[in-house]
N, C-alpha and C positions, 0 to 999 in steps of 0.2 A: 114839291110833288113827290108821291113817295107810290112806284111802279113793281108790285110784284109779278113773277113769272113762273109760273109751274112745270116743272120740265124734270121729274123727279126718277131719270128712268137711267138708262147707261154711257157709255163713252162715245157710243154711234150716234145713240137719239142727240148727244147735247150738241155734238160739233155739226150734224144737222141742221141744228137750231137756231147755229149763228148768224146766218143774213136776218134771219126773225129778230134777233138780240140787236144788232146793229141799227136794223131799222126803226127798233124802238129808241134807240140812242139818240138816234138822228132827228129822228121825231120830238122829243121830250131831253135835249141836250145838259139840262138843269136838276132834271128829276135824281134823285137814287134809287136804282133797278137794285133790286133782288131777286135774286134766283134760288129759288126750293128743290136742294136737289139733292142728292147723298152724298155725305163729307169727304166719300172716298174720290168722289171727283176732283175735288179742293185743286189741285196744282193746276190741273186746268182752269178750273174756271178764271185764277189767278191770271190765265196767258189771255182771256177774252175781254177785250177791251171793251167793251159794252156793258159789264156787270158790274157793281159797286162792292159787292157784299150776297156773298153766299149764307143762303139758312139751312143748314144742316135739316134732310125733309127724304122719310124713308116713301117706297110708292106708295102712293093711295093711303100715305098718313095722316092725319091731321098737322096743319100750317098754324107755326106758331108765328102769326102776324096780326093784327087788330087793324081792321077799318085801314087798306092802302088808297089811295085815289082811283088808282087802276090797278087792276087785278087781269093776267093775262094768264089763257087755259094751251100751251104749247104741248102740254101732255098726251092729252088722248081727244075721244068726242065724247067721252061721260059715259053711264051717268055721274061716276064716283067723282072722276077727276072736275065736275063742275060746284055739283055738292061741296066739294073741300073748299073750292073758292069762294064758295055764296058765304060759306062759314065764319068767313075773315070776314065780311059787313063791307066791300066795294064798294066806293063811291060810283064805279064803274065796270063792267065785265065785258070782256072779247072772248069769247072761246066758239068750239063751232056749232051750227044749225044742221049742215048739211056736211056727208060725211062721203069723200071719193076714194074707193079703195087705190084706184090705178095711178093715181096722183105720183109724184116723185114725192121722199118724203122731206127733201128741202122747200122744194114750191109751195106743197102742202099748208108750212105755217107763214108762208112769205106772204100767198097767197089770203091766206085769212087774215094778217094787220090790213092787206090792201081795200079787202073790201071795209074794212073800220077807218079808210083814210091815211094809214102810215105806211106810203112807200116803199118798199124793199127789194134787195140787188137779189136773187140768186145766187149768183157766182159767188159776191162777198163772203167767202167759205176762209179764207188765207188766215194762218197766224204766224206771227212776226218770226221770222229764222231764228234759229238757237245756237250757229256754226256751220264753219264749211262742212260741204258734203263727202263723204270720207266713200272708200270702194267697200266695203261691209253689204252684202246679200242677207237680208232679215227673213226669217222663216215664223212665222207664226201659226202653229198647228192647230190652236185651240178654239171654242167658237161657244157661247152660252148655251147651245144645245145639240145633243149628237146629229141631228140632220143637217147642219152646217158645217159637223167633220172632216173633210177629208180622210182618208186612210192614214197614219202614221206614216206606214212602210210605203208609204210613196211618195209622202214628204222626206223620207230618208234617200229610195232613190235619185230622186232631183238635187238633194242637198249632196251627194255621192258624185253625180257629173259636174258641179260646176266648180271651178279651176278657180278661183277666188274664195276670199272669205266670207265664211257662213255665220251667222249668230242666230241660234236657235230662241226664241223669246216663251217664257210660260207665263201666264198669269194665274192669280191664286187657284189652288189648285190643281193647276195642270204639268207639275213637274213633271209626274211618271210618264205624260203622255210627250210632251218633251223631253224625256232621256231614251224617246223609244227612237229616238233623231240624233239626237248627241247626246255625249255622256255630261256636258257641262252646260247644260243650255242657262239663258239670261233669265233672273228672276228677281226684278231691283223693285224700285219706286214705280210709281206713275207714272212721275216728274222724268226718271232716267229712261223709262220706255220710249217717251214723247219724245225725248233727244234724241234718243236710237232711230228712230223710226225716221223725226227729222232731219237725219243728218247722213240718212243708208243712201246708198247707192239704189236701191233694189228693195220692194218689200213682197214676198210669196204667203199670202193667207188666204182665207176664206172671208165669204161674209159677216162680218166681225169689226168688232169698232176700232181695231184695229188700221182696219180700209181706211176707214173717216181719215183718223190720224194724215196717212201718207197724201190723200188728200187736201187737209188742212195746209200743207208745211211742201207741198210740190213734190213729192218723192213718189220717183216711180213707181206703178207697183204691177205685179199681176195675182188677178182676183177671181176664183173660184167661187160659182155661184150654183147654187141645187134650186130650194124648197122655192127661192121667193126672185122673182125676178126684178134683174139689174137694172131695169127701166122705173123700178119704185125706190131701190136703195144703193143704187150700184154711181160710181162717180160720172157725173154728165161729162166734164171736159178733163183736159192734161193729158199727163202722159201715162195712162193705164191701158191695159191690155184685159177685159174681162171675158172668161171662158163661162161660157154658160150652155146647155143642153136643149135649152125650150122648152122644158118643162117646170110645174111648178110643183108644190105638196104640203104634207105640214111640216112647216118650221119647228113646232114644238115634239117634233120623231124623237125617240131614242135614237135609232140608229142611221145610217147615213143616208140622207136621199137617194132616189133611184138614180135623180137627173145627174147629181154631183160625182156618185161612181162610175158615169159614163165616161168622165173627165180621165186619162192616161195618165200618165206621167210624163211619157213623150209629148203631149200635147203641151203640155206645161213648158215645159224643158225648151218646145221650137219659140213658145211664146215670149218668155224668157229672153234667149236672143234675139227677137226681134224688137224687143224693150231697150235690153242694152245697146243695142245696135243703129238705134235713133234717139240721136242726141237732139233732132230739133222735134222731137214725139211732143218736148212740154207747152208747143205751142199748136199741139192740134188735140181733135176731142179725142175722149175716149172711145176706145176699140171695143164691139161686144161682138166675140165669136160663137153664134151656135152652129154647134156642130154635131 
């Protein structure tokens, strides 16, 4: 049986997507799943033990597949992302009918194998450890669009008070915005971010796939939230700490949300030590402060 899976989008949306991938595992043990998604994910998908084989698949591009058995739509609610599938000749198609904004967006696709009959965990988010966990505080300043920003100069003040080591992290093209923090911030692989992150102590960003990450791999983090609320994309359990305002906006701003610059530094800064400060935090849910 031969299970495609359309998931063509970023580092957030795919580790999202993992209880959905799993339970099609579960479901179809014998099948080869593939996943259409963009090659820059490649090291990951490599750590997701539910996928056979990545197809290299930019968004809302054409799917180089011919006629799979099943055809799964984890991307969007169309109409693009259904069209590309009908395209490939499915024996069979899951994608959705009906469309819940307020949905979490792991439930979201968990919830649509279920109503198709295939099971799926939620929680099932975890990937397999990569090393002990070292005392490294991970900074990651950068976010796909400026209203998921934070300030710089305020990721520099927090990285300025804490008394341990920092590792500033950029992603393509975010050096500059990362040397506005440190002068030598982290700028490797994928593969070596996913380590970082897996193996920090502590990870401080914004909404950003980043989160997903420390999520995936149990690291603590604390999570600055503006435009979109953490009840749709923010981590349901572990040991995070998310700072949110109550308001929401658009996500695709230029510049910084209103709700996210309400966020201090200090605020950050107390949340901070009270992450580090509970060691048995990874056994309860996570925290959402609006304030």
């Amino acid at each position: 049986m031969r299970v495609l899976v359309l998931r063509a989008l970023g580092l957030g949306d795919l580790l999202t997507a993992v209880p959905a991938l799993r339970g099609l595992r579960r479901a179809f043990p014998d099948a080869e799943i593939t996943l259409a998604a963009p090659e820059w994910l490649r090291d990951l998908v490599d750590r997701i033990d539910a996928v056979d084989r990545l197809l290299p698949t930019a968004e809302l591009a054409p799917i180089a597949f011919d006629r799979p058995d099943l055809a799964v739509n984890l991307h969007g609610k169309g109409p693009q992302s259904v069209e590309l599938l009908r395209e490939t000749r499915p024996h069979r198609l899951i994608t959705h009918e009906t469309w819940d904004d307020d949905r979490h967006e792991v439930v979201r696709w968990c919830e649509l194998l279920e109503r198709n009959g295939i099971p799926c965990d939620p929680d099932d988010l975890a990937l397999p450890p990569v090393g002990p966990r070292t005392d490294t505080v991970v900074i990651h300043p950068g976010a796909s669009t400026g209203a998921r920003r934070w300030p710089a100069e305020r990721y520099a003040e927090v990285a300025g008070e804490l008394d341990i080591e920092v590792v500033v992290t950029a992603g393509p093209g975010e050096l500059d915005l990362a040397r506005r923090i440190s002068p030598t911030p982290f700028s490797g692989t994928l593969a070596e971010l996913l380590d970082l992150v897996a193996t920090a102590r502590l990870l401080i960003c914004g909404d950003t796939g980043v989160a997903h990450v420390a999520t995936a791999y149990g690291t603590p983090s604390v999570l600055l939230f503006g435009p979109v609320s953490p009840r749709q994309w923010g981590p349901r359990h572990g040991p995070h700490h998310v700072l949110w305002h109550g308001g929401t906006g658009d996500t695709f701003a230029e510049e910084p949300d209103p709700g996210l610059l309400k966020i201090s530094a200090a605020e950050v800064l107390d949340a901070v030590g009270g992450v580090l400060c509970s060691p048995s935090e990874s056994e309860s849910s996570a925290r959402v402060t609006s304030v």
